[in-house]
C-alpha positions in Angstrom: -4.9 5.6 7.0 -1.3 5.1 6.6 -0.1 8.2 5.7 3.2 9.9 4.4 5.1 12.9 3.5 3.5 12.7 0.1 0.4 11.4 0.8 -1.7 13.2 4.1 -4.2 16.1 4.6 -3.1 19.6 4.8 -4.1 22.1 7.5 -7.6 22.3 5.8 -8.5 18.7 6.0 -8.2 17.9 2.6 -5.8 15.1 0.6 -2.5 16.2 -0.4 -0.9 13.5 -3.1 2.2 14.5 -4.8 2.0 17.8 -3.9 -1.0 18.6 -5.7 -4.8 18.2 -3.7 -7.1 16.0 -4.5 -9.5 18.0 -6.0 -7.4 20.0 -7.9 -6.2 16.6 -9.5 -10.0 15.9 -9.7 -11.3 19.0 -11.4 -7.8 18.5 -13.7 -8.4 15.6 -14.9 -11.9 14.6 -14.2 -13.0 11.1 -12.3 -12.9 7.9 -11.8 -9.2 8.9 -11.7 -6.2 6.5 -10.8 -3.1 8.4 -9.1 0.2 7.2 -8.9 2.8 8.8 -6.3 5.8 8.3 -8.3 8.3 9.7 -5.0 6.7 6.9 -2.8 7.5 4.2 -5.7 11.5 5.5 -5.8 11.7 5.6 -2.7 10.3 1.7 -2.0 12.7 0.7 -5.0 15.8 2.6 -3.5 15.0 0.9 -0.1 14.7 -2.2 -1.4 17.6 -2.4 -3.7 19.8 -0.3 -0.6 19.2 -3.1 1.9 20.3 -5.7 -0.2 23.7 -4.0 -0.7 23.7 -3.5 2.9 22.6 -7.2 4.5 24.2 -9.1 1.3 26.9 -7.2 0.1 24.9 -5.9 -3.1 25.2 -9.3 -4.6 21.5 -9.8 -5.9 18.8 -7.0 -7.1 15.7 -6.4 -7.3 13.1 -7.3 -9.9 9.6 -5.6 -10.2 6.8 -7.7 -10.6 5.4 -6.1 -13.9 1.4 -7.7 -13.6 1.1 -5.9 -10.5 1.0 -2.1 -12.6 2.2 -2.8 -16.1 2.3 1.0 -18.1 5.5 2.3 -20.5 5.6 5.2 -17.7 6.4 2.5 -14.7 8.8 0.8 -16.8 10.6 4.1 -17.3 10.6 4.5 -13.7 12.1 1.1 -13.3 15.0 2.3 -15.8 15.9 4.9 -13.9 15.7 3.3 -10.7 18.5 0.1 -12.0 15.7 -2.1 -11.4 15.2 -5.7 -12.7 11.6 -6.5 -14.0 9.5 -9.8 -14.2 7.0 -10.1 -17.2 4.3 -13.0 -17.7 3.0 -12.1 -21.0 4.0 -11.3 -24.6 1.8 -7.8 -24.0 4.4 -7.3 -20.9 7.3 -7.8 -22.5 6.2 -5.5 -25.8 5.4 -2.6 -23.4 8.9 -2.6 -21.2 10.3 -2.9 -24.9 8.3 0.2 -26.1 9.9 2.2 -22.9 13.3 1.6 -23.9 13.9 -1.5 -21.2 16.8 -3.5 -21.7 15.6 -7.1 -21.7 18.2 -8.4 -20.8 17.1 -7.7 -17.6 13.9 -8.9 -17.4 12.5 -12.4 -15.9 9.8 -13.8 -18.0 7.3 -16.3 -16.1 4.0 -17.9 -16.2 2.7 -21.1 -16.1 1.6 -21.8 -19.8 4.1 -19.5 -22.1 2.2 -19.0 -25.5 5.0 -20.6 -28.4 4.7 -17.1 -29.9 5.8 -15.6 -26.5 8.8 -17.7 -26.1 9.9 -16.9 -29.6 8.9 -13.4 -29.2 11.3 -13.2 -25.5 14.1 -15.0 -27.2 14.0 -13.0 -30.0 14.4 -9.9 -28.1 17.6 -11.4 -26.1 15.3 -12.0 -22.5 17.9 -12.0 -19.3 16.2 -15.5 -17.6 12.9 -17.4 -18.7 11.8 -19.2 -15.5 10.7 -22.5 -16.3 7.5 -23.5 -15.0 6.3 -26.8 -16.5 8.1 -29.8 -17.5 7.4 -29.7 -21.4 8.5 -26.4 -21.7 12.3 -27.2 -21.3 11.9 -29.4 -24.3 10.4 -26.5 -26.4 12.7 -23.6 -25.1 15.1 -25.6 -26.0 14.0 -26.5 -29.3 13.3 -23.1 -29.6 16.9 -21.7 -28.7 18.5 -25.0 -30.9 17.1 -23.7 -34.5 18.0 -20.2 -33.9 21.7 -21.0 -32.3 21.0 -19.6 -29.1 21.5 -20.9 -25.7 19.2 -19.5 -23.2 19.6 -18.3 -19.4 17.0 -20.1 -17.5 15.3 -20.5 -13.7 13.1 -22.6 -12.3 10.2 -22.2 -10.5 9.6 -24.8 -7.8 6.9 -24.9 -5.0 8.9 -25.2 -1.7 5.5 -26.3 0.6 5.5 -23.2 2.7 2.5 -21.9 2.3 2.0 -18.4 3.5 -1.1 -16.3 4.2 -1.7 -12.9 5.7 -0.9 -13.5 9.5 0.1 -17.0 9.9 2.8 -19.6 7.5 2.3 -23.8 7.6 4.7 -26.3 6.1 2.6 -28.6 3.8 3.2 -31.3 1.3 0.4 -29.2 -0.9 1.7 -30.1 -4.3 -2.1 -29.2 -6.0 -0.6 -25.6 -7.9 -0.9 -24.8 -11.8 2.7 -22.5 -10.3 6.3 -24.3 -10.2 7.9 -27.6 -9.3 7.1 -29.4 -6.6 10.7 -30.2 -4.5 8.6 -32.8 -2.2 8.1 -35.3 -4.5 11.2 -34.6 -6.6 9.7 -33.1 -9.7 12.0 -30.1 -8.8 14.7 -32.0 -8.9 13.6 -34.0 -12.3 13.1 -30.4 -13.9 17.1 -29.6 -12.7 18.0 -32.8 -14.6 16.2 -32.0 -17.7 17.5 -28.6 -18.1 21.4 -29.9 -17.5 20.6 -32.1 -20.7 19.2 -29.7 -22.9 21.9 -28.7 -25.5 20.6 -24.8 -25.8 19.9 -24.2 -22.0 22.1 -22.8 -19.3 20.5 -23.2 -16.0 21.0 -19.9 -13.6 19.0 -20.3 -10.6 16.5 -21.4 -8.8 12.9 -19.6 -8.1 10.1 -19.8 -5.8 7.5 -17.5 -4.5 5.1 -18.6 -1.3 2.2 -16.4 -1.6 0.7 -13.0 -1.3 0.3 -10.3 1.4 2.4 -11.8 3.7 3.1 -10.2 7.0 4.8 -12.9 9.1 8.4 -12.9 8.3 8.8 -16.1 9.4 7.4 -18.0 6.1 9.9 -16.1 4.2 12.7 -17.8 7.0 11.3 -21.4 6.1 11.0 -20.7 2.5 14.6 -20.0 2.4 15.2 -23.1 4.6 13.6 -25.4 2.3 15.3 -23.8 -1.0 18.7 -23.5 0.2 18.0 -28.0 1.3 17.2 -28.0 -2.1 20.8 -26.0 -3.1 22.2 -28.5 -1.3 20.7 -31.4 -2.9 21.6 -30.0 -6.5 25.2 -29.6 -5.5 25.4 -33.5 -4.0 23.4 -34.9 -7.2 25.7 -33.1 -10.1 28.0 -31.0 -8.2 27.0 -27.9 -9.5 26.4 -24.4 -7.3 23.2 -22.8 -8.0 24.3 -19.1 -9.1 21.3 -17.3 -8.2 18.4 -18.1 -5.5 15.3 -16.1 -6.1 12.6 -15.6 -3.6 9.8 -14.1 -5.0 7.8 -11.5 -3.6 4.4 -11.6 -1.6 5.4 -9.2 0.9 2.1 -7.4 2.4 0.9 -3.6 2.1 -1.4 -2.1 4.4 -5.3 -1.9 2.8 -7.1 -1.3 6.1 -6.5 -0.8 10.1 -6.0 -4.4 10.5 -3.0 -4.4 8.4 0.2 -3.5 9.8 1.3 0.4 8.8 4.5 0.2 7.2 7.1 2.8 6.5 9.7 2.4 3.7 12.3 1.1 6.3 9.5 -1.4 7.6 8.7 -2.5 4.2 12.6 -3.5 3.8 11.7 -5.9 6.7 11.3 -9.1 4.8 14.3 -8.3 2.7 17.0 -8.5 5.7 14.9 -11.8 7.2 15.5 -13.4 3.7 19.2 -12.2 3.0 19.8 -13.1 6.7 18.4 -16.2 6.6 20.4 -17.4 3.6 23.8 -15.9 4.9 23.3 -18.4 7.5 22.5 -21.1 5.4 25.4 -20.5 3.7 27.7 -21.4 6.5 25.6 -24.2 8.0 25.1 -25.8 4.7 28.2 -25.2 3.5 27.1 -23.7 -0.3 28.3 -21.1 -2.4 26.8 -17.9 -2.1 23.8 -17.9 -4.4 23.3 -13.8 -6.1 19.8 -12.9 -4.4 16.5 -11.5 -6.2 13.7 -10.6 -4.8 10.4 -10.2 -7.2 8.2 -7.8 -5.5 5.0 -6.0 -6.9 2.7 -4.7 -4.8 4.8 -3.6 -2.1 6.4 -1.2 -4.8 3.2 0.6 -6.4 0.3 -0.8 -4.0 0.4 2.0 -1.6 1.4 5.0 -4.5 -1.9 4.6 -5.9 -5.7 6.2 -4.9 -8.5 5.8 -7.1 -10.1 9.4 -6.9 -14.2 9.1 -7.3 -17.1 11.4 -7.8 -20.4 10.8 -5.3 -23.5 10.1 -7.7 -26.4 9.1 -6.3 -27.3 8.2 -3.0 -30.2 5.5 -1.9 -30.8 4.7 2.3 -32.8 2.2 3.2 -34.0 2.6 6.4 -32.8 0.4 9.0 -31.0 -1.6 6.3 -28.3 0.1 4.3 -26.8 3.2 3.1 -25.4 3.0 -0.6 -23.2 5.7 -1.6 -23.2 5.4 -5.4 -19.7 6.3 -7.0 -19.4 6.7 -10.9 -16.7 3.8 -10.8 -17.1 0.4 -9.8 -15.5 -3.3 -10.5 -14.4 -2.2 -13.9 -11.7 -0.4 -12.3 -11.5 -2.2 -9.3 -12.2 -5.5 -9.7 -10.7 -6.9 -6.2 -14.0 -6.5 -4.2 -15.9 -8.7 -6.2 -12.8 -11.1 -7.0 -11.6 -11.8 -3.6 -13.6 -9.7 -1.0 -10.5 -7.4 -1.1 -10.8 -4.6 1.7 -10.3 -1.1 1.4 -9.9 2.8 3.2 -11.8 5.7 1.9 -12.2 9.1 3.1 -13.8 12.0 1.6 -10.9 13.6 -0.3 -11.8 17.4 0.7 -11.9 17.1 4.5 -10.2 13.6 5.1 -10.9 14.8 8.9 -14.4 14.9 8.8 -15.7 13.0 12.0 -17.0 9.8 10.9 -21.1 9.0 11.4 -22.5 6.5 9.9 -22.0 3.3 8.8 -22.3 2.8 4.6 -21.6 0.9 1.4 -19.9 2.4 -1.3 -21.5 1.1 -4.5 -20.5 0.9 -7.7 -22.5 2.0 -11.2 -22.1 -1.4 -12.8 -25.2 -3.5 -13.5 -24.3 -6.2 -10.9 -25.4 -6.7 -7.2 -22.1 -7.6 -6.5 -20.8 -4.4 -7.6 -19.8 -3.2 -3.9 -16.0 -1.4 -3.4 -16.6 -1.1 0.2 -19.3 -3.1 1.8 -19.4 -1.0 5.2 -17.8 1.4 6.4 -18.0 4.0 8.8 -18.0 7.5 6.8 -19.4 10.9 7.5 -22.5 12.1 5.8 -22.0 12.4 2.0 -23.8 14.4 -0.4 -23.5 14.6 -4.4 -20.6 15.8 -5.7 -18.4 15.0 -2.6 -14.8 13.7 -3.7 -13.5 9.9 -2.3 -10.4 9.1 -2.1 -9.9 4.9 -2.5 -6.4 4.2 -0.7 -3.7 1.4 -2.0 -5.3 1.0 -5.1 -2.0 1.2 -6.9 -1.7 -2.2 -7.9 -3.6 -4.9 -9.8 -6.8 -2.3 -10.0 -5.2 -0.8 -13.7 -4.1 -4.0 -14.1 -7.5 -6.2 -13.8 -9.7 -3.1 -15.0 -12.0 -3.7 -18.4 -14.9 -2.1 -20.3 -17.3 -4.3 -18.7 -20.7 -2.8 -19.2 -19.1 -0.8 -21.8 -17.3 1.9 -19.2 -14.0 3.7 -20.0 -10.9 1.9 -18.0 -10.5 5.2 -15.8 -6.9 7.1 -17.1 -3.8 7.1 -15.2 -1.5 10.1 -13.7 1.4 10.0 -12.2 2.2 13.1 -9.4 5.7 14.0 -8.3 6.8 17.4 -6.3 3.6 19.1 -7.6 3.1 18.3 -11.0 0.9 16.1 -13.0 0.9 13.9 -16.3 -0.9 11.4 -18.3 0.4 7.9 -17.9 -2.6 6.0 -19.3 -4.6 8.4 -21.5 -8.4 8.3 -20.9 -10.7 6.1 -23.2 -13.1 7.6 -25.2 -16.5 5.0 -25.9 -14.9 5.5 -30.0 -11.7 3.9 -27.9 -14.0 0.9 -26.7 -16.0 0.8 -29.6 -13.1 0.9 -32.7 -12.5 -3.0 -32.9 -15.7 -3.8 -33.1 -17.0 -5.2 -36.5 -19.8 -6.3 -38.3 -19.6 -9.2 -40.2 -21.2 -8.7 -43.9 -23.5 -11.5 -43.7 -25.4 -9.8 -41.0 -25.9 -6.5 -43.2 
């Protein structure tokens, strides 16, 4: 377990989150439970956005990746904390509205923006829309033309770094829905198109190489190939690329063969990539491009457990032990996605010696409806209290009524107290749209 101030047993064995114990939380507010440490997602904010000011000279910031936990409560947080967002959906950008977020500082992505989302971000005076297919410059720009705007906008390119978990490859892959290909100069085609659009302003350039990354070194590359790229814009029109944004990706730790990361480590991959661009800036000869940085998971992923309540239990001999949890893939949806990996412990005496090997199952109606497929727990009875670690982002974000079950609420814990930031659903919640058309009466 990677544990923290605000996040590790007491003397008595059981988890401490927030301030407040586990099963206090649990008898509070009943399970499945999501809980959000709201002093661990400052603190990654105010590391992130400190390092920046002290490896670049504060000339960039910090945008949070909104699909990874997307609540009115987080884009409060974000507020407070002078963050930037990203948003990839009209539902996105409505919700950091309804919190009072100035969207003027918000980047709005995604590979197939609905025309009613464009007119929707425009409308509500969005800082950059990252342009991510070729037909959309024409449209923004129609777009921003009848309503006598002109409109900030990135693009998103795919630099053919490649990164994955331990290891980073340089690759002419240009098969991605994402961005524009620099390789094979549809980057560069994109950059032409936008400098002839009447309504668009071009502010930087984007990319972003993948997820859960732990070697720095793809980030280094990355940087390599976009600040080429810089270059190749300033030869072709003469123009200096304002702002150089590198996405985010960087990795969290799920289980002990991920790396365990303090705040400082997590800052890691910032100083590589501002580094790494201060140099290009000198070899290369360009003008100092404002850095962003777009992480998600590496801000909530850690702040959140899932809390869960042992139902049934069913051992088959010489087979398999199922613990039976009254959750499951509607609220974590990873397992079954992507054979995503997780740490539990049993929330009331997280130092329980560990004897057995066991699945922890699910109560949907589907085989594949595992959250852990083995792991070595001690014995657990019903009632017993699991604790689900890093489950802070994309688990709220992916969740859904399949099977008809409540999406589990949301709290949010900070120096011992305890609030509501996604109410629970009642079944009159999943049931209220539902309609019956007359001819079936």
């Amino acid at each position: 377990m990677n544990y923290r101030d605000t996040l590790k047993p007491n003397k008595k064995g059981e988890l401490m989150i927030g301030g407040l114990s586990a099963s206090e939380l649990a008898s509070t507010y009943g399970t499945p439970l999501y809980v959000m440490d709201v002093a661990h997602i400052r603190a990654i904010c105010k590391a992130f956005k400190d390092t920046i000011e002290t490896v670049y000279g504060g000339y960039g910031g910090v945008a949070f990746a909104s699909k990874a936990f997307s609540t009115k409560a987080i884009y409060t947080i974000m507020k407070n904390m002078d963050m930037d967002i990203d948003v990839v959906s009209g539902g996105e950008i409505f919700t950091a509205l309804s919190a009072g977020f100035d969207l003027s500082r918000a980047y709005f992505h995604g590979n197939n923006k609905l025309l009613s989302e464009l007119e929707y971000a425009t409308d509500n005076n969005i800082g950059v829309i990252v342009i991510d297919n070729i037909e959309e410059i024409a449209l923004l720009n129609e777009i921003c033309r009848k309503k006598g705007q002109v409109q900030k906008v990135n693009i998103r390119t795919n630099p053919g770094v490649e990164a994955h978990t331990h290891s980073y490859i340089q690759t002419a892959k240009i098969d991605s829905k994402f961005g524009f290909s620099i390789s094979t100069g549809d980057a560069i085609e994109a950059i032409d198109n936008i400098l002839n659009a009447t309504n668009l302003k071009l502010n930087g350039v984007n990319c972003h190489i993948g997820s859960q990354i732990f070697d720095s070194n793809a980030f280094r590359l990355a940087v390599d190939v976009m600040t080429d790229f810089i270059v190749d814009i300033k030869v072709k029109h003469k123009l200096d690329i304002e702002e150089l944004n590198m996405g985010g990706g960087f990795g969290v730790h799920y289980t002990n063969d991920d790396p365990k990361y303090s705040v400082e480590d997590y800052c890691n991959n910032i100083r590589i990539i501002a580094s790494a661009i201060n140099d290009a800036i000198d070899s290369k000869g360009i003008k100092k491009p404002r850095l962003m940085v777009e992480p998600g998971r590496s801000i909530v992923g850690e702040a959140g457990i899932t809390l869960y309540t042992v139902g049934n239990i069913k051992d088959i001999k010489g087979i398999k032990k199922y613990i039976c949890i009254d959750g499951g893939m509607f609220d974590n949806i990873r397992p079954a996605l992507y054979q995503a990996d997780y740490e539990a412990v049993i929330a009331t005496n997280c130092n329980a010696k560990t004897v057995e090997d066991v699945a922890i199952a699910g109560k949907c109606c589907e085989s594949g409806d595992i959250i852990i497929d083995k792991i070595a727990m001690p014995i657990c009875t019903r009632g017993d209290l699991i604790a689900i670690m890093t489950t802070g982002a994309y688990n709220y974000s992916m969740a859904s009524n399949y099977n008809r079950n409540a999406i589990p609420p949301v709290i949010m814990v900070e120096n011992g107290k305890s609030g509501y930031c996604v109410k629970p659903q009642t079944y009159e919640d999943i049931a209220s749209r539902d309609t019956v058309p007359d001819f079936l009466d």
